[in-house]
Structures are given as C-alpha cells and as structure tokens.
ROKOLSE-716176 format. One line per 10 residues: number of its first residue (from 0); their letters; for each residue x, y, z of C-alpha. Coordinates in nm, 3 decimals. Example, Ala and Ser with C-alpha at 12.3 -4.5 7.8 and 13.67 -1.06 7.14 Angstrom:
<recs>
0 = AS = 1.230 -0.450 0.780; 1.367 -0.106 0.714
</recs>
This chain:
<recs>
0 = XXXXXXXXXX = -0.916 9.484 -4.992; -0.537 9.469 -4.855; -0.349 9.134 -4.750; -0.482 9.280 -4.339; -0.839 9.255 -4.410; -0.851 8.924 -4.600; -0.685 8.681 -4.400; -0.733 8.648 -3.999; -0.471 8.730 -3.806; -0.300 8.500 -3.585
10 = XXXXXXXXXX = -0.231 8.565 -3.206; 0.128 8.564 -3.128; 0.084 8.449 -2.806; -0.070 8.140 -2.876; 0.167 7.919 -3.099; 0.031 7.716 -3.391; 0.027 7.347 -3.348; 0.257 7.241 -3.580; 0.568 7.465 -3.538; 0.826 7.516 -3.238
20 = XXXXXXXXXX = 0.762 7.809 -3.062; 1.017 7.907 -2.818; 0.891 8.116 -2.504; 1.090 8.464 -2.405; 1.021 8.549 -2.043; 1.041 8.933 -2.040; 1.223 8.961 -1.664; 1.395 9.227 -1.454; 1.521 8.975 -1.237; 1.908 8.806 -1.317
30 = XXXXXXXXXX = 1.924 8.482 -1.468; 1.999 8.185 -1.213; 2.274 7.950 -1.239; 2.334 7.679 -1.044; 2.562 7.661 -0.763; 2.714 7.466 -0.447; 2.594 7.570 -0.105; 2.833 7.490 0.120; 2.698 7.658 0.412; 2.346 7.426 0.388
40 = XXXXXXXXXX = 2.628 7.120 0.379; 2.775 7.236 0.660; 2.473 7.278 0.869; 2.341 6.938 0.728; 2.623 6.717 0.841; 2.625 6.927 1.185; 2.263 6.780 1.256; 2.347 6.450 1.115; 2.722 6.393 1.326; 2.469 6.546 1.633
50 = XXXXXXXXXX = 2.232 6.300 1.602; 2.493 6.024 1.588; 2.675 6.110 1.870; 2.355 6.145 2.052; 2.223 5.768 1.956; 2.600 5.618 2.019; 2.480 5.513 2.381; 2.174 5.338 2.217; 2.417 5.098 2.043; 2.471 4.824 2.276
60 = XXXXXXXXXX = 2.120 4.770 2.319; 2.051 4.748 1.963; 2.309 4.512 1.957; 2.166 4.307 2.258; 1.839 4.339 2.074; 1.932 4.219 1.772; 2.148 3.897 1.899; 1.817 3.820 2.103; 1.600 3.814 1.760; 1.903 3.567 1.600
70 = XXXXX = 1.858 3.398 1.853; 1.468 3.319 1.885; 1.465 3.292 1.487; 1.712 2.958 1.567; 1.522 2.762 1.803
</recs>
C-alpha cells in the first residue's frame, strides 16, 4: 500500500485545531487602504453649521426657559 492509501487525507480547507492557519482570499478586486474623505467632512459640517444657524433664534428662549427652571428649583 503507498503512504496515499494508508493514512486519511486532510482537507485543506478546514484547518486543524491546533495550528495557525492563515486565510488567502483569492480576489480580482484591489486591496483597500484607508483614507481621509474630505468631501463627506465637508458636507458633514455644512449640515451641522446649517442646523446651527437655523436654531440661533431658538436661543433666547432656551435661555428664558432655563432661568425659569433655576428659578422654581429655588423656592
């Protein structure tokens, strides 16, 4: 009988327990590295100046609000 037929063989897909298998990806796609996006920054701080300019007016009466809430918590 020769070494094939005496022994099972092993599946090399399936790694044994007890060693460290490291998975290769076969891909046709690039490899990704990371990287800033500046455009989605821009368009983020857009929305957020937007909505604070839009709330400014609101102000005052969160301020009126909140002295009114000091106040009650006093008496």
């Amino acid at each position: 009988m020769s070494e094939d037929e005496s022994e099972p063989s092993e599946d090399k897909s399936e790694p044994s327990e007890d060693s460290a298998v490291v998975e290769v990806l076969r891909t046709v796609t690039p490899g990704y590295s990371s990287h800033g996006d500046v455009e989605m920054d821009v368009i983020g701080w857009s929305i957020f100046l937007g909505l604070v300019i839009l709330l400014m007016p609101f102000l005052p009466l969160l301020i009126v609000v909140w002295l009114i809430s000091k106040g009650l918590e006093k008496l």
